[in-house]
Short mmCIF file of the C-alpha atoms (twelve columns), coordinates in Angstrom:
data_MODEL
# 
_entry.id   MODEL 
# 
loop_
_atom_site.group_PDB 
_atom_site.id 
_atom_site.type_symbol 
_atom_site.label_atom_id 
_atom_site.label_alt_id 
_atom_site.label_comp_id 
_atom_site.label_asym_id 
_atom_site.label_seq_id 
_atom_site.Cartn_x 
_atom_site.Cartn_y 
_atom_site.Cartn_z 
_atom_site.pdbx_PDB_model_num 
ATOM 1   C CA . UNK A 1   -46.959 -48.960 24.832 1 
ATOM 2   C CA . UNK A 2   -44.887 -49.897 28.012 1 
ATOM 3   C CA . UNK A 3   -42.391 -47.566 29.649 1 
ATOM 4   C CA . UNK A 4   -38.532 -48.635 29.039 1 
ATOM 5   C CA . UNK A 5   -36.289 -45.722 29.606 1 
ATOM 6   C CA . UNK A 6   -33.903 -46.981 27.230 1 
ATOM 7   C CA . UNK A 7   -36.237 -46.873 24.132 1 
ATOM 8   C CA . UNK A 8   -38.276 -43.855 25.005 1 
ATOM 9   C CA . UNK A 9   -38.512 -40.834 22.374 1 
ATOM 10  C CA . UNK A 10  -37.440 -37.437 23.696 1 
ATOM 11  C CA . UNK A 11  -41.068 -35.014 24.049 1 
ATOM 12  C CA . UNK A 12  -41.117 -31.341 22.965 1 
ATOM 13  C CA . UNK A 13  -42.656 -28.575 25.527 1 
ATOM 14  C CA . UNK A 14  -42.766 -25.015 24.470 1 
ATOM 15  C CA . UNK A 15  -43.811 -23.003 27.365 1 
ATOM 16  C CA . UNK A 16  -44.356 -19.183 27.844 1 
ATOM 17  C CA . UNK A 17  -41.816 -16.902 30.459 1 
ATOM 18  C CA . UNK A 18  -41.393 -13.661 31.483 1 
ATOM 19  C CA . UNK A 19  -37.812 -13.622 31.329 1 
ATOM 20  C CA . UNK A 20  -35.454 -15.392 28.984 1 
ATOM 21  C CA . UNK A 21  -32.371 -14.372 31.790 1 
ATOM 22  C CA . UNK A 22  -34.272 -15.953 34.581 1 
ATOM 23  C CA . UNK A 23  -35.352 -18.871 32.618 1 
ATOM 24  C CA . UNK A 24  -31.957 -19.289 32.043 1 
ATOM 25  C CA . UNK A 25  -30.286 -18.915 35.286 1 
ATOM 26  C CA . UNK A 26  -33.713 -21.557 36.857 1 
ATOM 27  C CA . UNK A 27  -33.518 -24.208 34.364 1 
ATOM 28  C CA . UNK A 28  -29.616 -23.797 33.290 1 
ATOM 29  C CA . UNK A 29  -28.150 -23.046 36.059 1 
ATOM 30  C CA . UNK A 30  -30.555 -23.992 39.325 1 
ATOM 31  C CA . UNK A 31  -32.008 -27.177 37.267 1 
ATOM 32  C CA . UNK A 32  -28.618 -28.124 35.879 1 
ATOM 33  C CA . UNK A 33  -30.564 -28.519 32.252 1 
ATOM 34  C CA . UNK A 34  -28.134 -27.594 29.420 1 
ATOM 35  C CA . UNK A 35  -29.046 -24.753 26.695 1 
ATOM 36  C CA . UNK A 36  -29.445 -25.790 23.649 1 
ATOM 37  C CA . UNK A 37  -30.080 -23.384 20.463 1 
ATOM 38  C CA . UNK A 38  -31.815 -19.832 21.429 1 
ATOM 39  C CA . UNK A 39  -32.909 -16.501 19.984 1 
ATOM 40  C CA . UNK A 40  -33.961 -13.274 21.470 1 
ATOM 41  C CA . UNK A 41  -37.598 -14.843 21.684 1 
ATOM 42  C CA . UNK A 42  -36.608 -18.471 23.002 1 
ATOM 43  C CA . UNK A 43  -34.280 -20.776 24.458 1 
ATOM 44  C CA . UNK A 44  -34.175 -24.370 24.465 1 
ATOM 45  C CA . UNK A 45  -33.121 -26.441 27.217 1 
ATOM 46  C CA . UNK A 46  -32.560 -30.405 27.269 1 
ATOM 47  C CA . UNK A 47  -34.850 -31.424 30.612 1 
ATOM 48  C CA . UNK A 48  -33.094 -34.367 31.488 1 
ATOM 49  C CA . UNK A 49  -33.344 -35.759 27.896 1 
ATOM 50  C CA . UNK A 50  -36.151 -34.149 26.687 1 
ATOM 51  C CA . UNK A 51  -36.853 -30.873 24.570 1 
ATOM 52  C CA . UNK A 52  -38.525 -27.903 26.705 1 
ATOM 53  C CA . UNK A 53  -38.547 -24.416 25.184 1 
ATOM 54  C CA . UNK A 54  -39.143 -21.207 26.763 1 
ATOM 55  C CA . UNK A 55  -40.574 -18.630 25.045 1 
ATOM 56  C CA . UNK A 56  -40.656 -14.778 25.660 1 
ATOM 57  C CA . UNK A 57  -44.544 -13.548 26.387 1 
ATOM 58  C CA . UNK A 58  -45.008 -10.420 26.961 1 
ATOM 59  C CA . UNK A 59  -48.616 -10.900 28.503 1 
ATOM 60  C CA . UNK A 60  -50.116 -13.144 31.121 1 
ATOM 61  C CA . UNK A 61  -48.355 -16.653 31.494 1 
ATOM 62  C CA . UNK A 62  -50.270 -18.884 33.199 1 
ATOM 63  C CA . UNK A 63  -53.582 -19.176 35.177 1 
ATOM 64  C CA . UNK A 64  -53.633 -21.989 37.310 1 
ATOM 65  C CA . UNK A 65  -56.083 -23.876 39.421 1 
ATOM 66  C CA . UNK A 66  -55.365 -26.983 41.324 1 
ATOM 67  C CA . UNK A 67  -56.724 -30.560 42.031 1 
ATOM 68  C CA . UNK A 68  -56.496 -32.439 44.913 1 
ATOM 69  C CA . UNK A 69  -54.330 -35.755 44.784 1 
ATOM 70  C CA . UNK A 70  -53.677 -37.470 47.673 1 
ATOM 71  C CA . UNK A 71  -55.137 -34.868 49.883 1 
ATOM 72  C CA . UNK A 72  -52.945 -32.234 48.309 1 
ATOM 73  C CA . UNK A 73  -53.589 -29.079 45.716 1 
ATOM 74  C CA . UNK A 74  -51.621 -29.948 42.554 1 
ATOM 75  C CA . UNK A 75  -50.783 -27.236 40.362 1 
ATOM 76  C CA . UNK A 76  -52.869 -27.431 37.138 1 
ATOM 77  C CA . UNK A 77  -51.326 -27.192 34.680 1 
ATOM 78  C CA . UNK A 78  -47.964 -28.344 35.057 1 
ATOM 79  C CA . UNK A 79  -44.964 -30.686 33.301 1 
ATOM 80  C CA . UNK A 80  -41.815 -32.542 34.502 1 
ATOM 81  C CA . UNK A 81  -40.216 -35.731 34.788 1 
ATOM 82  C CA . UNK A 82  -39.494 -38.760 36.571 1 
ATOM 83  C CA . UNK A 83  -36.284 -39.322 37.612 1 
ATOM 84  C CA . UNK A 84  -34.147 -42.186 39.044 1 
ATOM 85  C CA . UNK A 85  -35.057 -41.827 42.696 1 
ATOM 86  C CA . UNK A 86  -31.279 -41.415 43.583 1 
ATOM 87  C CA . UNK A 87  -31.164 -38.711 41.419 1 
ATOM 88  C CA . UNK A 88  -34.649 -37.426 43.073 1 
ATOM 89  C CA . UNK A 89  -33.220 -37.254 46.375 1 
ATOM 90  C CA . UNK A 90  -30.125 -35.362 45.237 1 
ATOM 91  C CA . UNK A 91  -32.023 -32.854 43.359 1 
ATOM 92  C CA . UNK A 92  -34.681 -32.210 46.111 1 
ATOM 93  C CA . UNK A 93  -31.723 -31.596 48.954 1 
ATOM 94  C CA . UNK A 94  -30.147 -29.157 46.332 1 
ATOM 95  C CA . UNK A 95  -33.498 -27.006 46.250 1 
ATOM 96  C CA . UNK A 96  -33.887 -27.138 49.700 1 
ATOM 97  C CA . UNK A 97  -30.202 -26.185 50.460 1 
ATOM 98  C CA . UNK A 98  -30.998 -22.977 47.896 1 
ATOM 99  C CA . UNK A 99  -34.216 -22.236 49.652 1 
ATOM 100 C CA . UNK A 100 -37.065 -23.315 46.937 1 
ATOM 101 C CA . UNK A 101 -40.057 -21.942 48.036 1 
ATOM 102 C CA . UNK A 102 -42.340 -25.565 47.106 1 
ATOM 103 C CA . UNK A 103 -46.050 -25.390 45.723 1 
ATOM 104 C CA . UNK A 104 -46.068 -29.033 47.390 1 
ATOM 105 C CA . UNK A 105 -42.665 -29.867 49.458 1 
ATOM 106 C CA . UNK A 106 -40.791 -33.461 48.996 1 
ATOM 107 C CA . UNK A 107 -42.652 -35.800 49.941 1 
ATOM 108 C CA . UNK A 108 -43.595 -39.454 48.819 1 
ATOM 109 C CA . UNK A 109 -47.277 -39.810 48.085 1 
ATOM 110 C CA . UNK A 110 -49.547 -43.482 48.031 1 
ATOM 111 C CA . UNK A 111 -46.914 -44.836 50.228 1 
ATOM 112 C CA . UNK A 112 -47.619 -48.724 50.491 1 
ATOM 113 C CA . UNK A 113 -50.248 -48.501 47.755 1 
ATOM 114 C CA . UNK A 114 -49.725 -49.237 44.216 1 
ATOM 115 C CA . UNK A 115 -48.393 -45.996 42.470 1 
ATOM 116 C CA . UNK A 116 -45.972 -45.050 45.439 1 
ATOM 117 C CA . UNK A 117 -43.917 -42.043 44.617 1 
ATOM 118 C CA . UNK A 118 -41.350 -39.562 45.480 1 
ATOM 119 C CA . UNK A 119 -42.694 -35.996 44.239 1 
ATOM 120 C CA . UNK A 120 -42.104 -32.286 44.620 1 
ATOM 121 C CA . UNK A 121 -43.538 -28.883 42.992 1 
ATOM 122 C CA . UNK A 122 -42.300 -25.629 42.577 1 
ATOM 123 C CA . UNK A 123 -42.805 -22.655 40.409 1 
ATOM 124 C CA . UNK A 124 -40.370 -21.568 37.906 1 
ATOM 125 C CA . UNK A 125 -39.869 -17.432 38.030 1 
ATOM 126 C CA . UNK A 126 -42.465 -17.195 35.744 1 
ATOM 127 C CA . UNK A 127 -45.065 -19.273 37.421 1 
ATOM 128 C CA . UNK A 128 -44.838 -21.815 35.565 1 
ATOM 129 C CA . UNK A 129 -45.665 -25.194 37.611 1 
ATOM 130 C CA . UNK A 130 -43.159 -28.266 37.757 1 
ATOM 131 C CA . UNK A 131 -42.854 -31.795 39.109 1 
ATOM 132 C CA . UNK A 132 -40.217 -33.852 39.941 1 
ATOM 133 C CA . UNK A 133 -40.985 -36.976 40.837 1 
ATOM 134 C CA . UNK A 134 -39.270 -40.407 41.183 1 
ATOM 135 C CA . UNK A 135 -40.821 -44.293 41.762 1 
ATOM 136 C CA . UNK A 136 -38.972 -46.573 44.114 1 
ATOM 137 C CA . UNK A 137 -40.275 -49.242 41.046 1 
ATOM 138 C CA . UNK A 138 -40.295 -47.778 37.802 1 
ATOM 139 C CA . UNK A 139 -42.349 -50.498 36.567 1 
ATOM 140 C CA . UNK A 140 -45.653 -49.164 39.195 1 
ATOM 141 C CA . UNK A 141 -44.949 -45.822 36.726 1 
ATOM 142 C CA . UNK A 142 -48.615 -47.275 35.092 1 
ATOM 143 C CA . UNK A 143 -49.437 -49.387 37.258 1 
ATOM 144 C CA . UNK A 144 -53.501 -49.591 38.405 1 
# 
């Protein structure tokens, strides 16, 4: 199947949290992602189009261990998206201006190689790993 923004289905990510209040205030208010339905156990928010849930756990969230990609430790696991890289860059000076503490800073990773990208992680409050990442051409997005 070949990526076309236009015709793309919207995924589903239910993810564990600490704290539905800070989950609300990172991805609602920090993330700009609006809250959909919600209970005292979960909230859902739409992640730039997509359905990501967070849900109340009381115990450990999440173990991680990393990988190394282009000579840096990517958080494993971890989700996000891929943005227009307009909307990228505005995103990643908003962080910075708030003082995001980054797992990997902004950056732009292969540069001159196929694959070239635009990509930042940080931890939600809960620990929970995310990239943001953008492609100068959308159409390298699966490119070998």
């Amino acid at each position: 199947m070949s990526y076309q923004t236009n015709t793309l289905p919207p995924f589903h990510l239910a993810f564990p949290v600490h704290d539905l209040a800070e989950a609300r205030s990172f991805y609602g208010q920090l993330l700009g992602c609006p809250e959909g339905r919600s209970s005292s156990e979960w909230v859902d928010f739409n992640f730039y189009g997509h359905q990501i849930v967070a849900h109340l756990s009381h115990g450990e969230v999440r173990r991680q261990t990393t990988n190394v990609v282009d000579e840096h430790q990517v958080p494993v696991p971890h989700f996000g998206v891929v943005l227009p890289m307009t909307q990228w860059q505005e995103l990643s000076e908003k962080l910075q201006a708030v003082g995001v503490k980054f797992v990997i800073k902004p950056s732009v990773r292969f540069q001159g190689e196929v694959g070239e990208q635009a990509t930042m992680f940080f931890l939600d409050p809960s620990g929970n790993a995310i990239e943001i990442k953008a492609f100068a051409k959308i159409e390298s997005l699966f490119a070998k």
